[in-house]
SEVEXLUM-369936 format. One record per residue: residue number from 1; y, x, z of N, C-alpha, C in turn; residue in three letters. Coordinates in steps of 0.2 Angstrom, whole numbers. Layout:
VOKE	NUM	Y	X	Z	Y	X	Z	Y	X	Z	Ala
...
END
This chain:
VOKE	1	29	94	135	34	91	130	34	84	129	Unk
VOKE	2	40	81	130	38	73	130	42	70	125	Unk
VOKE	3	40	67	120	41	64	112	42	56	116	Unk
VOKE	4	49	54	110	47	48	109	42	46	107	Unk
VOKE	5	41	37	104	35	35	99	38	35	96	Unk
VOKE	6	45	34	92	47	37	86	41	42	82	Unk
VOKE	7	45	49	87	44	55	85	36	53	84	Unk
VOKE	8	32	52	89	23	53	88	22	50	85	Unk
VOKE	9	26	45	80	24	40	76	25	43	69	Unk
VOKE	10	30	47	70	31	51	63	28	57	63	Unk
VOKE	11	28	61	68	21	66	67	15	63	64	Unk
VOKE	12	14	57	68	8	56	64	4	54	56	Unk
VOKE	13	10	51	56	13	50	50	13	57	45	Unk
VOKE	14	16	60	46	18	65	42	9	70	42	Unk
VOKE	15	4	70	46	-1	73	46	-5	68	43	Unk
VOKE	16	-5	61	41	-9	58	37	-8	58	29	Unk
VOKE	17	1	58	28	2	61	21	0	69	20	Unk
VOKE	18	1	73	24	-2	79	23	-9	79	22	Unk
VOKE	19	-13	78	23	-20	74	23	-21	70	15	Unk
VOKE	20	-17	66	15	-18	62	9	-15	66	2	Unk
VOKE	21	-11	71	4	-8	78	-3	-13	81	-2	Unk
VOKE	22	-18	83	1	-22	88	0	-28	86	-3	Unk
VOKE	23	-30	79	-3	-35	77	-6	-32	73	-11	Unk
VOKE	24	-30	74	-14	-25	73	-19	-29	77	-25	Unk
VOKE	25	-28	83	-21	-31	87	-27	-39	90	-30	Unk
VOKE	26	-42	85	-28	-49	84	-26	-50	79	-31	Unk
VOKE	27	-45	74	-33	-46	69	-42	-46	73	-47	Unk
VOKE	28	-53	71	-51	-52	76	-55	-50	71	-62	Unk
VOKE	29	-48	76	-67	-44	75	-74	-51	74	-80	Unk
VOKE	30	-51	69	-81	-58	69	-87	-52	74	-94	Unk
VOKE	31	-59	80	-96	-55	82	-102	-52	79	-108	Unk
VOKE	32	-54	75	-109	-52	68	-115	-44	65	-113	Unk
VOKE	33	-43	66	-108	-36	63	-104	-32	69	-108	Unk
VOKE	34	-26	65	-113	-22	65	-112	-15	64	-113	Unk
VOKE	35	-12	64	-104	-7	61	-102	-1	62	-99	Unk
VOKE	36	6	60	-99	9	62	-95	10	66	-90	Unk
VOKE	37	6	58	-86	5	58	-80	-2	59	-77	Unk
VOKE	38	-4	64	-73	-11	64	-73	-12	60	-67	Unk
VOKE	39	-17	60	-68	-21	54	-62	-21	57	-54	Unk
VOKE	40	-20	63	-52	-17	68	-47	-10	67	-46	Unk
VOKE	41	-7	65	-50	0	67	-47	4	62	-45	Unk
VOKE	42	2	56	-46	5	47	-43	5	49	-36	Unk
VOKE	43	-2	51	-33	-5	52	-25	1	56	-24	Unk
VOKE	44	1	63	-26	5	68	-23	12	66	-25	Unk
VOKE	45	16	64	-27	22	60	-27	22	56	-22	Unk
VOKE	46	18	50	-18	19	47	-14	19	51	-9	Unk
VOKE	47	15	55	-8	13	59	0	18	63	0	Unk
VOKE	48	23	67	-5	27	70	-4	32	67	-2	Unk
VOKE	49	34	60	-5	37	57	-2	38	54	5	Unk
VOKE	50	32	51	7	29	50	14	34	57	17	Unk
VOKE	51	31	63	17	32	66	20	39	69	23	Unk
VOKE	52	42	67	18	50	71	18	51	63	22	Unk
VOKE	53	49	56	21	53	52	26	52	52	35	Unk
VOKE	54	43	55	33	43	56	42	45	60	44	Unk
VOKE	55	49	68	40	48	71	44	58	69	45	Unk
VOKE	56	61	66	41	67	62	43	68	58	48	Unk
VOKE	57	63	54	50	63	50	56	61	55	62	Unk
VOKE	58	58	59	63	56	64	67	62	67	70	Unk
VOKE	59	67	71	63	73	75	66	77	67	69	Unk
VOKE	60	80	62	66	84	58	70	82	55	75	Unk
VOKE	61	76	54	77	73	52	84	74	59	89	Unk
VOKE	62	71	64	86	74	71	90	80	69	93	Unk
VOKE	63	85	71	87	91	70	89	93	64	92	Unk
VOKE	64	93	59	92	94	54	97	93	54	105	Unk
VOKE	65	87	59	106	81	60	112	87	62	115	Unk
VOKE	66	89	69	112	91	75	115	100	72	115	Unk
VOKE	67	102	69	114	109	67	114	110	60	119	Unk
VOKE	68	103	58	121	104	53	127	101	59	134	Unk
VOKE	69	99	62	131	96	68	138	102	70	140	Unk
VOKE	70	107	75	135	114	77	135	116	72	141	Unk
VOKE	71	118	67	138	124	63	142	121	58	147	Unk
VOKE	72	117	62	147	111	59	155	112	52	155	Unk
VOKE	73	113	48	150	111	40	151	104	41	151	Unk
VOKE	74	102	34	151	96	31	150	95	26	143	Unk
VOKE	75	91	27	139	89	21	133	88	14	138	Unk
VOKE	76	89	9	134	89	3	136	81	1	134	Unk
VOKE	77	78	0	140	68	-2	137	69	-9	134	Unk
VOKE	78	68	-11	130	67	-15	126	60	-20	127	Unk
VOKE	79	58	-26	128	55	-29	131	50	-31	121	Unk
VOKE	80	43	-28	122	39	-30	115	38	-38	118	Unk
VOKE	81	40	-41	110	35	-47	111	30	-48	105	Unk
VOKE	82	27	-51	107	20	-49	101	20	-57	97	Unk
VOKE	83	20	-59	92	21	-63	86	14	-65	84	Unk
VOKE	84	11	-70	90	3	-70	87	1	-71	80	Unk
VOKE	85	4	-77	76	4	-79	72	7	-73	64	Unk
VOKE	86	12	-71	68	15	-65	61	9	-60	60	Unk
VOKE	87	6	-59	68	1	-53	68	-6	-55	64	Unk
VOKE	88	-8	-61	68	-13	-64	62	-13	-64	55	Unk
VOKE	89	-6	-67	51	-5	-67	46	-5	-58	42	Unk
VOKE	90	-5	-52	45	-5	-45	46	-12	-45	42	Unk
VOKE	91	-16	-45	47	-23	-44	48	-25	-48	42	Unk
VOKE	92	-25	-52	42	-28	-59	36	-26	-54	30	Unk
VOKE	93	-21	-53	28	-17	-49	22	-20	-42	22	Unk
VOKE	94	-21	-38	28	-24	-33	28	-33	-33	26	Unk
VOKE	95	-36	-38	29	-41	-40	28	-43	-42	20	Unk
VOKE	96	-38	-44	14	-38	-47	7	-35	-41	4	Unk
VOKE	97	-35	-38	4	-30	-29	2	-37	-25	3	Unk
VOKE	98	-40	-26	8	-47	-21	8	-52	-23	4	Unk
VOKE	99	-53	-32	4	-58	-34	1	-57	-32	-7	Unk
VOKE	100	-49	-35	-10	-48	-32	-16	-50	-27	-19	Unk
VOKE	101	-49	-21	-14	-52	-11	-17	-59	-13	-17	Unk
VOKE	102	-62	-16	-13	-70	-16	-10	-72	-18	-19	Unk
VOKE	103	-69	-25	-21	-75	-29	-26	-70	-27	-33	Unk
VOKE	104	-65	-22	-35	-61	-23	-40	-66	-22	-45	Unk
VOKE	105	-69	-17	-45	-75	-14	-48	-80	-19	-52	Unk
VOKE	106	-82	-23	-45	-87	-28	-48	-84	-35	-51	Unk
VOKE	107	-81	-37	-48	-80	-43	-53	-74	-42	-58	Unk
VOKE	108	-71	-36	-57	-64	-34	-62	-58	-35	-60	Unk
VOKE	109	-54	-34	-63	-46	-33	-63	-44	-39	-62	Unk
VOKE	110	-45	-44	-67	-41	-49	-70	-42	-56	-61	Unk
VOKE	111	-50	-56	-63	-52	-60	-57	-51	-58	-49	Unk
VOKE	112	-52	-52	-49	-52	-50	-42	-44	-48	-39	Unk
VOKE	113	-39	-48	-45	-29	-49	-43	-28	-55	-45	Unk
VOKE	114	-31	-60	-48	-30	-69	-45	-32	-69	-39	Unk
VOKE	115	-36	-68	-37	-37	-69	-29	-32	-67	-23	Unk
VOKE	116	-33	-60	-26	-27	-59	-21	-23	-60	-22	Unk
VOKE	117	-18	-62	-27	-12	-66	-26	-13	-74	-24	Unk
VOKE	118	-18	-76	-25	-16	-83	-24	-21	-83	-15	Unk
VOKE	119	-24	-79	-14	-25	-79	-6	-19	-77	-1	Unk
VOKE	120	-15	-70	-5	-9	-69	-2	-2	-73	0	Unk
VOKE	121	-4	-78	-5	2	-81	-6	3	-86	0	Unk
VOKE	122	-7	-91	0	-8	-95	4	-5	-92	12	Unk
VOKE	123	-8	-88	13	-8	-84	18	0	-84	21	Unk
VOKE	124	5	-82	16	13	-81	18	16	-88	16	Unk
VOKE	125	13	-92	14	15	-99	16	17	-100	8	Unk
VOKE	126	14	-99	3	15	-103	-4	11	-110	-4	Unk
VOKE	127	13	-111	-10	10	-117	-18	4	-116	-18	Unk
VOKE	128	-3	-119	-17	-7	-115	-23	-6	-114	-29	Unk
VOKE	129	-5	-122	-32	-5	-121	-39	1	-116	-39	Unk
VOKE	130	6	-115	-40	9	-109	-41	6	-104	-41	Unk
VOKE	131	6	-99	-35	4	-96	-33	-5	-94	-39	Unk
VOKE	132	-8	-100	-41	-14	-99	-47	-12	-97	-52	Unk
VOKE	133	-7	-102	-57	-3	-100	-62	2	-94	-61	Unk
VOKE	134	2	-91	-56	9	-86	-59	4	-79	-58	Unk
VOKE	135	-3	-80	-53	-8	-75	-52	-11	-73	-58	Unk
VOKE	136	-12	-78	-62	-16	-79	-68	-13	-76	-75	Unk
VOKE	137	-5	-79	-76	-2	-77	-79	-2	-66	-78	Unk
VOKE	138	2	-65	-72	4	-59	-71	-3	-55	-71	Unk
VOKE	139	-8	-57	-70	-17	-55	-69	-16	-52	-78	Unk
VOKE	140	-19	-57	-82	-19	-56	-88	-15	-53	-91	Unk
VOKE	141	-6	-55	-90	-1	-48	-94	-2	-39	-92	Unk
VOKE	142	-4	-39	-85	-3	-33	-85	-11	-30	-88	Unk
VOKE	143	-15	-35	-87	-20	-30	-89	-20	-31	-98	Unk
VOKE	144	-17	-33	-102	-18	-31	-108	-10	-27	-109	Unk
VOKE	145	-5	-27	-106	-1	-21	-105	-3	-14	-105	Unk
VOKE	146	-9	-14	-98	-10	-8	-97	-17	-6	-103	Unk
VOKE	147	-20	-10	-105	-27	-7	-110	-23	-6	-115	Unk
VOKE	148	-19	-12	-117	-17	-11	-128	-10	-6	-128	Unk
VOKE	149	-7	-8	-123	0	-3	-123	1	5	-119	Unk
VOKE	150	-4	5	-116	-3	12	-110	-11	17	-112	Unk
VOKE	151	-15	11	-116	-20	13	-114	-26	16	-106	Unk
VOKE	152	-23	11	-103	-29	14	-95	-34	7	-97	Unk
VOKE	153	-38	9	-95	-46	7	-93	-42	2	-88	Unk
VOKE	154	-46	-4	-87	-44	-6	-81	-54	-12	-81	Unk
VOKE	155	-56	-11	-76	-64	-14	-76	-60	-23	-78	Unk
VOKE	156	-64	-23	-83	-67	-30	-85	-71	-35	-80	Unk
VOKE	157	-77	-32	-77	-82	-33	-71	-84	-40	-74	Unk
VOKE	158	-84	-48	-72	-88	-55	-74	-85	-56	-81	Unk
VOKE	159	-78	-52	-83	-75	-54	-91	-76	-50	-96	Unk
VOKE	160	-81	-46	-96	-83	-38	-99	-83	-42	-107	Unk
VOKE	161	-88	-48	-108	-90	-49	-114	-82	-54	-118	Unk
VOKE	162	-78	-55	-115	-71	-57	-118	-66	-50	-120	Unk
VOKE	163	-65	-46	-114	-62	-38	-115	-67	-32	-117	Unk
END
């Protein structure tokens, strides 16, 4: 059976969202919670979603396949060119997005999403000082939005003796 990469791109896809629903249900609920929303069902809402779009892309790549098979054209191959500098800037972003989950915990909320906003920014071509001040600002709104108004926990980490 011969798949486009589409299609093996959204199979794949659609087996890592199924993957990520299933361990979904493996968060557990502290008994004291309670919420709306429980802390399981953010994840299975995106994964369910994930998956109804890959399995979308799936069927119109199908269809596309099989409707140039029909009328016995050929797809036009399409020549990749690789964007060193876009790809770098990927990785860099990808590389500051892993760091941030790695240290949230330890140095906190507040400190450790000024960083990555004002590293992401560098990295996509901002201001620092901007990019500081609007980090700083939108850092500290949302974490006292989310403790005094929603009530979530959100780690304090090097700010603990202020929050």
């Amino acid at each position: 059976m011969r798949m486009s990469k589409d299609e093996l791109g959204s199979l794949l896809f659609f087996i890592l969202m199924l993957f990520y629903f299933l361990s979904s249900f493996s968060i557990m609920t502290p008994s004291f919670m309670k919420v709306a929303i429980q802390p399981d069902q953010v994840p299975q809402f995106i994964a369910i979603v994930g998956m109804i779009l890959s399995a979308k892309l799936f069927y119109d790549s199908y269809k596309k396949r099989k409707s140039i098979e029909r009328d016995g054209t050929t797809e036009k191959k399409e020549e990749i060119v690789i964007n060193k500098p876009a790809l770098i800037r990927v990785f860099s972003v990808s590389l500051v997005v892993f760091l941030y989950g790695w240290l949230f915990r330890t140095i906190g909320y507040i400190i450790s999403t000024i960083f990555l906003y004002l590293i992401v920014s560098i990295i996509l071509g901002g201001e620092w000082k901007k990019s500081l001040i609007i980090g700083v600002f939108l850092s500290v709104l949302v974490f006292v939005l989310f403790s005094e108004l929603i009530g979530v926990n959100l780690p304090s980490g090097w700010l603990s003796f202020i929050f």
